[in-house]
C-alpha positions as CSV (number, residue, x, y, z in Angstrom):
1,X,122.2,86.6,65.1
2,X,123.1,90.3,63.7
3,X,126.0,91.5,62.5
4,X,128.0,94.7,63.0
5,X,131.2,96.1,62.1
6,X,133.2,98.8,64.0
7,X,135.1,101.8,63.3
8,X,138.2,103.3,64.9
9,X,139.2,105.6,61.8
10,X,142.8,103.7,61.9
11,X,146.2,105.6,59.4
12,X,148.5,102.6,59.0
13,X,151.3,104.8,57.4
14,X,152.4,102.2,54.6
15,X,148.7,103.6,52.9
16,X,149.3,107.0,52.7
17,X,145.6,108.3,53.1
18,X,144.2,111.9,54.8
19,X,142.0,111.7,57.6
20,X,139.8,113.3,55.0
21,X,140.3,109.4,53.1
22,X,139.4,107.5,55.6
23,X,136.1,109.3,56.9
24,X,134.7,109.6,53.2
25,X,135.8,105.9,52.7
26,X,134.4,104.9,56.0
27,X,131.1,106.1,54.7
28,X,130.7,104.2,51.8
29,X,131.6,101.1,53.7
30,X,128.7,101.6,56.0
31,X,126.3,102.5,53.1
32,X,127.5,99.1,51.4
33,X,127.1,97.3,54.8
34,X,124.0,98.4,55.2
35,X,122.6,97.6,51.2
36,X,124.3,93.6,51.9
37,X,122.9,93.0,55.2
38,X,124.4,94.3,58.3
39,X,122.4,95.8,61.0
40,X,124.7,97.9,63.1
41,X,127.7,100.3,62.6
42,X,129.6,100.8,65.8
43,X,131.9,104.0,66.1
44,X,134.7,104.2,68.8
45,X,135.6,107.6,71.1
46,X,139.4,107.3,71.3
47,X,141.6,110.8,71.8
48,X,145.8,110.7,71.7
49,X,146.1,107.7,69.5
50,X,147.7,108.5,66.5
51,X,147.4,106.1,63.4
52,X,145.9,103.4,65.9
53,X,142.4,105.8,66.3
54,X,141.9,108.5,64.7
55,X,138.1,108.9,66.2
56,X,137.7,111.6,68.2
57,X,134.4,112.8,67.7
58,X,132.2,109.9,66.9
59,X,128.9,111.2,67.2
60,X,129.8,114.0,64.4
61,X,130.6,110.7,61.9
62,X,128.0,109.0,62.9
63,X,125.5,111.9,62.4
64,X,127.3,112.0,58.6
65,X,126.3,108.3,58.9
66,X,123.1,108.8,59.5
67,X,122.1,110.9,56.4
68,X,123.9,108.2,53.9
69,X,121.6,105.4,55.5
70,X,118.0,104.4,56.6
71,X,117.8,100.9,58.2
72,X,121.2,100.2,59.7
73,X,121.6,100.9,63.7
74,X,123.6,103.7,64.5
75,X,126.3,102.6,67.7
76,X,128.0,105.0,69.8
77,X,130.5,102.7,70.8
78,X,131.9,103.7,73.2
79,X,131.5,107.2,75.0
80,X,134.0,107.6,76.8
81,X,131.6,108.5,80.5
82,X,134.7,110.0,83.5
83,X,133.4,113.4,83.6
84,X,137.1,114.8,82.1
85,X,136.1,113.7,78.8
86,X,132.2,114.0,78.8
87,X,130.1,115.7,80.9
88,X,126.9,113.7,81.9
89,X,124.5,116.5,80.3
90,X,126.6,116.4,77.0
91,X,126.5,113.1,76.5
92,X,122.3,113.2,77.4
93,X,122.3,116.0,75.0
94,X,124.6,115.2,71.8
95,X,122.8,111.7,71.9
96,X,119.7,112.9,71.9
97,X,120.3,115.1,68.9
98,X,122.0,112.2,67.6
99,X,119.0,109.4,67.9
100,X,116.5,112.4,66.2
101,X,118.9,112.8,63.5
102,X,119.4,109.0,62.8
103,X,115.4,108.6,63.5
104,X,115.2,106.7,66.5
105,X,118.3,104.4,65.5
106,X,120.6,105.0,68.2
107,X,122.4,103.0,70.4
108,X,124.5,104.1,73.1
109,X,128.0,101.9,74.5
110,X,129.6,103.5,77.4
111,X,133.1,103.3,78.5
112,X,135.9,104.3,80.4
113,X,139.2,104.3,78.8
114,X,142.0,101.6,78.4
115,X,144.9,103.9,77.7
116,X,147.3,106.4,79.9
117,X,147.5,108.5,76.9
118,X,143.8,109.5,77.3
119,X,143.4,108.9,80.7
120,X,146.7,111.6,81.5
121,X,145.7,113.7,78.8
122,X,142.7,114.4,80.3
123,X,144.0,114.4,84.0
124,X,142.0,111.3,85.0
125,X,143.5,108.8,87.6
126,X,142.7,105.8,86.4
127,X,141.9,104.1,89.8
128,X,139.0,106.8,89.1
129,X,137.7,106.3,85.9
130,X,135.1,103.1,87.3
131,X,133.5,105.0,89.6
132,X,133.3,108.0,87.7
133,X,131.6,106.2,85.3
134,X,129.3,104.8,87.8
135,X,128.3,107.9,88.2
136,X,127.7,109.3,85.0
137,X,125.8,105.9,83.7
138,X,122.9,106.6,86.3
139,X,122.6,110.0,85.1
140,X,122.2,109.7,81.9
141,X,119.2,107.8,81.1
142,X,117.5,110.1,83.9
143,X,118.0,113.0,81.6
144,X,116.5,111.5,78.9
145,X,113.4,110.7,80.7
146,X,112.8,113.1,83.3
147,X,111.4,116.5,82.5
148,X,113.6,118.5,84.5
149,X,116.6,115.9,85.8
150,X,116.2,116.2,89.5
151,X,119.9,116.8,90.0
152,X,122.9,115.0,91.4
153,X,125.5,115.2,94.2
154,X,128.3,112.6,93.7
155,X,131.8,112.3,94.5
156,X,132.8,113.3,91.2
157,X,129.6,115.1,89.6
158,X,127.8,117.6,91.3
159,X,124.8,118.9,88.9
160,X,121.7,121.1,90.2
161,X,118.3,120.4,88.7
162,X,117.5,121.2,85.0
163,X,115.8,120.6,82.5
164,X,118.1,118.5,79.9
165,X,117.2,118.9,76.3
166,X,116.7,117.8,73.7
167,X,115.3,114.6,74.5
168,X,115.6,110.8,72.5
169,X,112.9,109.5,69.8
170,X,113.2,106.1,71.1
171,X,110.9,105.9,74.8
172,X,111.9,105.8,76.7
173,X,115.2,105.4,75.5
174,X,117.9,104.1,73.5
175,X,119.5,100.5,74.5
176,X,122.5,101.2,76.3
177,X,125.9,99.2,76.6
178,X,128.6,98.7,78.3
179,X,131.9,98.0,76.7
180,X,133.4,94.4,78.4
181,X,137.4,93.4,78.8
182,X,137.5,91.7,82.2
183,X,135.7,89.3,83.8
184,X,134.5,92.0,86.5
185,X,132.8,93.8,83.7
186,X,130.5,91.5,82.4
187,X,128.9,91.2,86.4
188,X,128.9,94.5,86.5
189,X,126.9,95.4,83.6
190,X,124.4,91.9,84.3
191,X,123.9,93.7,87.3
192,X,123.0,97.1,85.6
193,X,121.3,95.8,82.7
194,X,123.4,97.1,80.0
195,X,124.1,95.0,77.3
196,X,127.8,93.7,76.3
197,X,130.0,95.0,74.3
198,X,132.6,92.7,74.7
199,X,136.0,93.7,73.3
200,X,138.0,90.7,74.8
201,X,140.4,89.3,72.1
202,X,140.5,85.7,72.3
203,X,139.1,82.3,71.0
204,X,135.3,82.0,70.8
205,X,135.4,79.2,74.1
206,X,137.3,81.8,76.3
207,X,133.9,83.6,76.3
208,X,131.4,80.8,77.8
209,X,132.4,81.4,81.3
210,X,132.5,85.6,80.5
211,X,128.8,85.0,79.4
212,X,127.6,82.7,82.0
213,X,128.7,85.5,84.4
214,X,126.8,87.7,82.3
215,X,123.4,86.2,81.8
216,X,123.2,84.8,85.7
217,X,123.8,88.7,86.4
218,X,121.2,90.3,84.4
219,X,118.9,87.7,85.4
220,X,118.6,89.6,88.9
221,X,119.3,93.2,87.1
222,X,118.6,96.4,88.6
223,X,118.7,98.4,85.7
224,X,120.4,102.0,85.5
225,X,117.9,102.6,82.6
226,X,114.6,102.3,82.0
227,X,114.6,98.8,81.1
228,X,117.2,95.9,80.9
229,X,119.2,95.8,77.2
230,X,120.3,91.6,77.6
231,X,122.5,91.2,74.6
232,X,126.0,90.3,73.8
233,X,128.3,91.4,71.3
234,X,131.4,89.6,70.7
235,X,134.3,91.2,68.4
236,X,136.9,90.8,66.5
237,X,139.1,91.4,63.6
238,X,137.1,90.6,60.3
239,X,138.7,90.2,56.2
240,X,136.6,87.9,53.6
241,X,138.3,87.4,50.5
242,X,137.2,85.1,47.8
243,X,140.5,82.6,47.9
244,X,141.3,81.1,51.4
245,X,144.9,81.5,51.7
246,X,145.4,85.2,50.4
247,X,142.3,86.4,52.6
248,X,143.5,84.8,55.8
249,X,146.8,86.1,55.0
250,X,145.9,89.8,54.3
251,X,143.4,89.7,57.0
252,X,145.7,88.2,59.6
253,X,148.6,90.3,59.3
254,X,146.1,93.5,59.7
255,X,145.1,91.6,62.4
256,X,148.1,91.2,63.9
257,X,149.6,94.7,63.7
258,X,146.3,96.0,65.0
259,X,146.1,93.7,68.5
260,X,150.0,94.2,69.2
261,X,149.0,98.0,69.6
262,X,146.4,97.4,71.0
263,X,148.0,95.6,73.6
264,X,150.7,98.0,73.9
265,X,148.3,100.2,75.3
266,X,147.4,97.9,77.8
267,X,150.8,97.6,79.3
268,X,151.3,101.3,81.4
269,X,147.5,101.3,82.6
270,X,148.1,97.5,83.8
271,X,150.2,98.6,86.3
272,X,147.1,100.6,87.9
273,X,144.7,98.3,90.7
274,X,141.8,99.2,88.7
275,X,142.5,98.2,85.5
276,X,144.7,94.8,87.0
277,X,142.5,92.4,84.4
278,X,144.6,94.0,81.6
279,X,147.9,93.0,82.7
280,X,148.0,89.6,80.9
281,X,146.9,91.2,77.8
282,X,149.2,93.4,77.9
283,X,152.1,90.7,78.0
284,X,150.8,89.1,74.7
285,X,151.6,92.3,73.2
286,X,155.2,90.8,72.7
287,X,154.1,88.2,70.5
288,X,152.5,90.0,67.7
289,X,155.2,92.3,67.5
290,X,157.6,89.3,66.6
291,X,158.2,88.9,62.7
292,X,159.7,85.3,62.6
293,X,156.7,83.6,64.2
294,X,154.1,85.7,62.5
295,X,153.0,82.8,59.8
296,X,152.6,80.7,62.2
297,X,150.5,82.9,64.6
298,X,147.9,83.9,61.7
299,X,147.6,80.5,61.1
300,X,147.0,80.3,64.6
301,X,145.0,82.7,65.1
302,X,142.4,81.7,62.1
303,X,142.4,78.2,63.5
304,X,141.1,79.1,66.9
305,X,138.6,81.5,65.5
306,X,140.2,84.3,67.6
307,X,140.5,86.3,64.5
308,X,137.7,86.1,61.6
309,X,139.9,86.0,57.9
310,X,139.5,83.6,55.0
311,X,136.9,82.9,52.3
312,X,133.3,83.0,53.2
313,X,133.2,79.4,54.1
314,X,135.9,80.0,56.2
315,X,134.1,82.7,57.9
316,X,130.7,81.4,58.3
317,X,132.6,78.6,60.3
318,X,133.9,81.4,62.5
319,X,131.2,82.8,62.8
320,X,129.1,79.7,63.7
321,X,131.5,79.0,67.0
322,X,130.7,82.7,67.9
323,X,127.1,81.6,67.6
324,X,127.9,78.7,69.4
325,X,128.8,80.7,73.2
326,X,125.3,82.5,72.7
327,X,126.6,85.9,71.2
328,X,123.8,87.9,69.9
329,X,125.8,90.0,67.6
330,X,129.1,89.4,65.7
331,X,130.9,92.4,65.3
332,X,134.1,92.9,63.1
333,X,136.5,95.1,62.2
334,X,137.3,95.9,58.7
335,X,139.2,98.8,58.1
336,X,142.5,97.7,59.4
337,X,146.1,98.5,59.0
338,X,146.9,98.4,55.7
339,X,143.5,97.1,54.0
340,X,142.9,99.6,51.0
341,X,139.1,100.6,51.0
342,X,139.1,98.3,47.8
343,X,140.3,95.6,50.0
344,X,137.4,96.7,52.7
345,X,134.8,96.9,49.9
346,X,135.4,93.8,48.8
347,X,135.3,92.0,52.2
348,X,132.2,93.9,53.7
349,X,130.2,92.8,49.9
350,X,131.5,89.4,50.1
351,X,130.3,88.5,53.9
352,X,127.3,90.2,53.2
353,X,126.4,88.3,50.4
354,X,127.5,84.9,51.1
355,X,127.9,85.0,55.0
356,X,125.6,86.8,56.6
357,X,122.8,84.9,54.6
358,X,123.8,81.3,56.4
359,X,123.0,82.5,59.7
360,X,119.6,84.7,59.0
C-alpha cells in the first residue's frame, strides 16, 4: 500500500495565518512527509472558495514542491479539465513543464468541479462540465505523445493541428487519474483506464461495491492514454497524536468542520441532472453543522473508520480496513481547520514513523 496526503491550502479564521503561512508551512510538511515515508503529495485546483481552498494554482506549489524534495510523487490532483478553466494545450503544456521540473515524478488527476461558485464563475453549465471533460481527457495525453497533435473538432474544443510543447520525461506519459464521488464515476474511468481518485466520504465498506465497479471496468479498458493506470486511492481526513482521546478529538472536530463545508457545496450543484449523485451528500451537510451532537458524531465517525484520528494504533487499524476493500493508496488530509502546522508536524512524523511502517 502507499500513502499520500492532500493539500487544499485551507484559512480556518480562528488561526490567523497569511496565505503566505500556509504555502511556506505546507512545504515543510511535504519535505517531512517525504523524509518519514510517504510516497505522494496530492495538490487540489479549487477557485472561489474562500478559507475552505485557497489553491488556485496548484501546479505553481507543486513546482515549489518539487525543488524541496527528490523521491516523493508529485500529484496534480485535480485539474480542473471543462475548457473554461483549462484549456486542453495548457494543461498538456504546464504539465509537461511540471513532470521535467519534478524529474519524471508527475502524476496527473483530472476533474470537473463540484461547486456552483466555480462552475458560475467561470460560466460553465454544469450539465456541461462531463462532457467537456470527455473531451479534454482524450486530448491530452495525445499532446504529450504525438509530435504535432493532429487536432480536434468537438462540441466544446475545436483545436487545429500543432505541435504541443514541451513534452513529459516519463514515456510515454505520466499516470493519469480521475477524481471519483459517484458510483457512475468509478465505470467511467474503469472504462478509460484512469486510475481512482476516490473522494467519497464514507466508511471503508461503502467502497467494496464502488471498487468492484471499478476493477470489472478497467478489466475491459479502452484507455484514453497510452496505457491503463489501475489503482485506487481512497481519502479521507487524517490527525495522529500520541494519546488516543485528545488526537481523535482534535482531529475529528477538523474533521467535522471541513466535511460540513464540503457538503455545503454540494447542495446548489445537486439540484443539476448531471451532478444528481451528490444530492444525498449534500443533505448530511446538516449534521456536521450541528454542535449538540458533535461528541457523539466524532466518536462516530472514528469508530466507522470514515474519518482516520487517534494514536497510531488507532490509525494503523483504520488504515488496515482501507487495506481491507483493496485500496492501493491511503490518502489523508492533514492540514485542516484549525490544526496549527505544529499540530500537522506532529501528525504527519508520528504516522510516518509508527504507521506507515505496519503496512510496508
Amino acid at each position: 500500500m502507499k500513502f499520500g496526503l492532500l493539500y487544499e491550502m485551507e484559512m480556518h479564521p480562528e488561526l490567523g495565518s497569511s496565505e503566505s503561512d500556509v504555502y511556506w508551512q505546507a512545504i515543510e510538511q511535504v519535505k517531512l512527509a517525504e523524509e518519514v515515508g510517504f510516497d505522494y503529495v496530492w495538490c487540489v485546483e479549487h477557485h472561489f472558495l474562500e478559507g475552505f481552498s485557497h489553491s488556485s494554482a496548484p501546479e505553481i506549489f507543486l513546482t515549489a514542491v518539487a525543488q524541496h524534495t527528490s523521491r516523493i510523487r508529485i500529484g496534480h490532483g485535480v485539474v480542473l479539465l471543462p475548457i473554461p478553466f483549462n484549456h486542453p494545450a495548457r494543461v498538456a503544456e504546464r504539465t509537461a513543464t511540471l513532470d521535467i521540473l519534478c524529474k519524471g515524478r508527475l502524476d496527473v488527476g483530472t476533474g470537473r468541479s463540484i461547486t456552483m461558485a466555480e462552475l458560475g464563475g467561470f460560466g460553465i453549465d454544469p450539465d456541461d462540465s462531463r462532457p467537456m471533460w470527455e473531451e479534454a481527457v482524450r486530448m491530452v495525453p495525445r499532446m504529450w505523445t504525438e509530435h504535432e497533435f493532429s487536432g480536434f473538432d468537438g462540441r466544446f474544443v475545436k483545436m487545429p493541428p500543432r505541435v504541443v510543447v514541451p513534452k513529459p520525461v516519463q514515456q510515454p506519459h505520466p499516470p493519469m487519474w480521475m477524481a471519483c464521488t459517484s458510483p457512475p464515476s468509478f465505470e467511467l474511468a474503469g472504462r478509460y483506464g484512469l486510475g481512482v481518485l476516490c473522494f467519497t466520504i464514507g466508511e471503508p465498506g461503502e467502497l467494496a461495491n464502488l471498487i468492484s465497479t471499478y476493477r470489472k471496468a478497467v478489466a475491459q479498458a479502452e484507455p484514453v492514454g497510452s496505457f491503463v493506470n489501475e489503482q485506487v486511492a481512497g481519502f479521507t481526513a487524517l490527525h495522529c497524536g500520541p494519546e488516543d482521546a485528545t488526537a481523535r478529538q482534535r482531529g475529528g472536530e477538523a474533521a467535522v468542520w471541513y466535511f460540513g463545508k464540503l457538503f455545503e457545496y454540494f447542495g446548489e450543484v445537486a439540484t443539476y441532472e448531471g451532478y444528481r449523485d451528490y444530492r444525498r451528500r449534500a443533505e448530511q451537510a446538516k449534521d456536521f453543522t450541528r454542535l449538540d451532537v458533535r461528541d457523539k458524531l466524532i466518536n462516530n465517525l472514528v469508530d466507522r473508520a470514515v474519518i482516520c484520528a487517534g494514536d497510531p494504533d488507532t490509525c494503523a487499524r483504520i488504515v488496515g480496513q482501507y487495506q481491507e476493500q483493496g485500496i492501493d493508496q491511503f490518502i489523508g488530509n492533514v492540514q485542516l481547520a484549525n490544526l496549527s502546522h505544529d499540530d500537522v508536524m506532529e501528525s504527519v512524523r508520528l504516522f510516518g514513523t509508527e504507521v506507515i511502517p505496519r503496512f510496508r
